[in-house]
C-alpha positions as a printed NumPy array, in Angstrom:
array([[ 29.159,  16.8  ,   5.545],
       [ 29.393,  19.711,   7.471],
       [ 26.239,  21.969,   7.442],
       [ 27.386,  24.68 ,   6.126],
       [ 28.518,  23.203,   3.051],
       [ 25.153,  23.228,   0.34 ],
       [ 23.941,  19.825,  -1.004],
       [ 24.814,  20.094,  -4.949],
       [ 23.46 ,  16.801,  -7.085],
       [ 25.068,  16.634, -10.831],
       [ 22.579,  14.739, -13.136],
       [ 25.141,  13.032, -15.62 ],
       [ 24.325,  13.665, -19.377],
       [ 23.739,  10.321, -19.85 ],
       [ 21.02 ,  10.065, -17.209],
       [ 17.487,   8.122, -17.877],
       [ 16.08 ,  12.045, -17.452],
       [ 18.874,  13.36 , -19.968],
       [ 18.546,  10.456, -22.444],
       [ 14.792,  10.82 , -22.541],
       [ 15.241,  14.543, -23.142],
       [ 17.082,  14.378, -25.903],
       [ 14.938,  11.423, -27.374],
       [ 11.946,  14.019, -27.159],
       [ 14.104,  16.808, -28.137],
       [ 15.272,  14.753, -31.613],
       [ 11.199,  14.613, -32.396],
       [ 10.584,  17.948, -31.83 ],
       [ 13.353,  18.901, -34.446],
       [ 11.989,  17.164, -37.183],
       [  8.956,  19.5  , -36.921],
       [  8.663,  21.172, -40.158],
       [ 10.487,  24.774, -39.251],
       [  7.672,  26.618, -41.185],
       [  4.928,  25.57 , -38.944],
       [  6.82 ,  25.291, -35.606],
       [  8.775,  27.556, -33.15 ],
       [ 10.686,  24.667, -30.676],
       [ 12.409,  25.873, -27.621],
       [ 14.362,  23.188, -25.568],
       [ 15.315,  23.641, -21.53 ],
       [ 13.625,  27.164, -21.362],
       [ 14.731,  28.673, -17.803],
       [ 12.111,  29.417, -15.25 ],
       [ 11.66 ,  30.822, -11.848],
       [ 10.669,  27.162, -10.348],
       [ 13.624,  25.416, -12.711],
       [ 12.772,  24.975, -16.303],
       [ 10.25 ,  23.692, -18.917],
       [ 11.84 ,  21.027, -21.084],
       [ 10.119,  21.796, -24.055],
       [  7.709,  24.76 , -25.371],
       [  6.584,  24.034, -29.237],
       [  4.228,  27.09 , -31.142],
       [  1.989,  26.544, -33.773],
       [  2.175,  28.719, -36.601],
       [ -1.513,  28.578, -36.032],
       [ -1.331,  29.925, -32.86 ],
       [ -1.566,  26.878, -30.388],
       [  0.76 ,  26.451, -27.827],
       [  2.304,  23.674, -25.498],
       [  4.234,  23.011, -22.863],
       [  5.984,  20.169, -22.702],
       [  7.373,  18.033, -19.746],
       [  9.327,  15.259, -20.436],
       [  9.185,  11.934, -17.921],
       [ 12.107,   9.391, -17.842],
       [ 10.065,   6.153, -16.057],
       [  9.8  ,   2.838, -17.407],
       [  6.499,   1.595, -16.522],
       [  2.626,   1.155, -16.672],
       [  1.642,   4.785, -16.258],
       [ -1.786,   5.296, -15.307],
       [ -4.083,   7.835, -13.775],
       [ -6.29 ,   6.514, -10.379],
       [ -8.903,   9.612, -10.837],
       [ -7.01 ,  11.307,  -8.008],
       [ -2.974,  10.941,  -8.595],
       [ -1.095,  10.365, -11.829],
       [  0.636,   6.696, -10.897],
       [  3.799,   4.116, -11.951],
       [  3.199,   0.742, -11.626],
       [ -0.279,   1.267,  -9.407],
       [  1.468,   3.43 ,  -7.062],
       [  1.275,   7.418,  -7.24 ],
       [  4.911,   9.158,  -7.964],
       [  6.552,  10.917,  -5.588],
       [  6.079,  14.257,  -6.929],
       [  3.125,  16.044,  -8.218],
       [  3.716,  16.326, -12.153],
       [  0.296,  17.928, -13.008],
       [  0.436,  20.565, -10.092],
       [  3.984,  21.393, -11.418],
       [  3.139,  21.796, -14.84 ],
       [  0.161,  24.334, -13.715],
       [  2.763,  26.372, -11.743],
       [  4.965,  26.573, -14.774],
       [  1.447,  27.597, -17.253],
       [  0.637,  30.078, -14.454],
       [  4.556,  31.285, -14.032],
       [  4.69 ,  31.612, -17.938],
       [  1.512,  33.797, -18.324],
       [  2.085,  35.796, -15.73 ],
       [  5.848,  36.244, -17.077],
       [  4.532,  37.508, -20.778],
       [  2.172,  39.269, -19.168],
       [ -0.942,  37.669, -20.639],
       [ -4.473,  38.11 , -19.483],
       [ -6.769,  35.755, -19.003],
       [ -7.565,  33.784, -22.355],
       [ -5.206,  35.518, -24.292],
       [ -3.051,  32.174, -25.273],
       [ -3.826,  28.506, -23.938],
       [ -1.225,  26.419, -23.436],
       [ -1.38 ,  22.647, -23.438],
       [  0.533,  20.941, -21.323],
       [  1.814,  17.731, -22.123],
       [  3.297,  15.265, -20.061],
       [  5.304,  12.613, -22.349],
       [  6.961,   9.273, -21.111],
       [  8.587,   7.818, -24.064],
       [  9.992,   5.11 , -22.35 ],
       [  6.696,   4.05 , -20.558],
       [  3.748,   2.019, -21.382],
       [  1.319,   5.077, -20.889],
       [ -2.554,   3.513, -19.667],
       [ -3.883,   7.398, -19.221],
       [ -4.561,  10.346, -21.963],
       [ -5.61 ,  12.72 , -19.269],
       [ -5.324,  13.816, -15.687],
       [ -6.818,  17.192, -14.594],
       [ -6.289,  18.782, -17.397],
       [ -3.009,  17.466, -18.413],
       [ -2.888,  15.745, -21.686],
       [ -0.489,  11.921, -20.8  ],
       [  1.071,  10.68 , -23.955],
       [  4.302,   8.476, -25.235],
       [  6.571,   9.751, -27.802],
       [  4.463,   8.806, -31.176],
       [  1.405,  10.104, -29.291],
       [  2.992,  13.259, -28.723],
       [  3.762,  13.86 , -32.229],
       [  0.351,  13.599, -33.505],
       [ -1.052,  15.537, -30.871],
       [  1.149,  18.286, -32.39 ],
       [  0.39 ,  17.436, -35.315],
       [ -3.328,  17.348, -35.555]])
């Protein structure tokens, strides 16, 4: 390829990454409209957030969905598949987008907490925290909205 030409990847709509998506995003819709504001591939500086869910109560969450098939566990130090840490950092990337999102509404300190959520609901999930970051599988996540 020559180098001036850019790089561009297509993710298919059928991906693992698309299907879990729209498995999460299915779950999220049968939130009862009342209680819930649901807002699916929300745009962001760094790329997007998959899913952002409002309590009518006031709570908030941000929601990252995770495609893997796997024991997902959490070593005290790195969030890992199968024993071995993934490749990226999911928890420092769901900080940036909390930080990116405050910052972007302009709220001050305390003003709104978000949760952030990481959900693998095709995983085998071993870990219900990591620095901060709530770890959960599909039915998990629901109740966690829930409660």
């Amino acid at each position: 390829m020559a180098p001036d030409k850019a790089r561009r990847f297509y993710i298919s709509r059928n991906s693992w990454a698309a299907q879990a998506e729209r498995k999460v995003r299915r779950a999220l819709e049968e939130l009862p409209m009342d209680r819930f504001i649901v807002m699916n591939d929300v745009r962001i500086k760094y790329g997007n957030i998959d899913h952002l869910v409002i309590r009518d109560d006031g709570k908030a969450y941000i929601i990252d969905t995770k495609s893997h098939h796997g024991r997902v566990t959490f070593d005290g130090n790195a969030l890992c598949l199968n024993g071995r840490p993934f490749k990226q950092n999911y928890i420092s990337q769901m900080n940036r987008n909390i930080r990116w999102i405050k910052e972007f509404i302009g709220l001050s300190p305390g003003q709104l907490w978000f949760t952030a959520i990481l959900v693998f609901p095709n995983a085998a999930v071993h870990a219900r925290r990591a620095k901060g970051v709530t770890i959960a599988t599909l039915p998990e996540l629901m109740n966690v909205l829930q409660c």
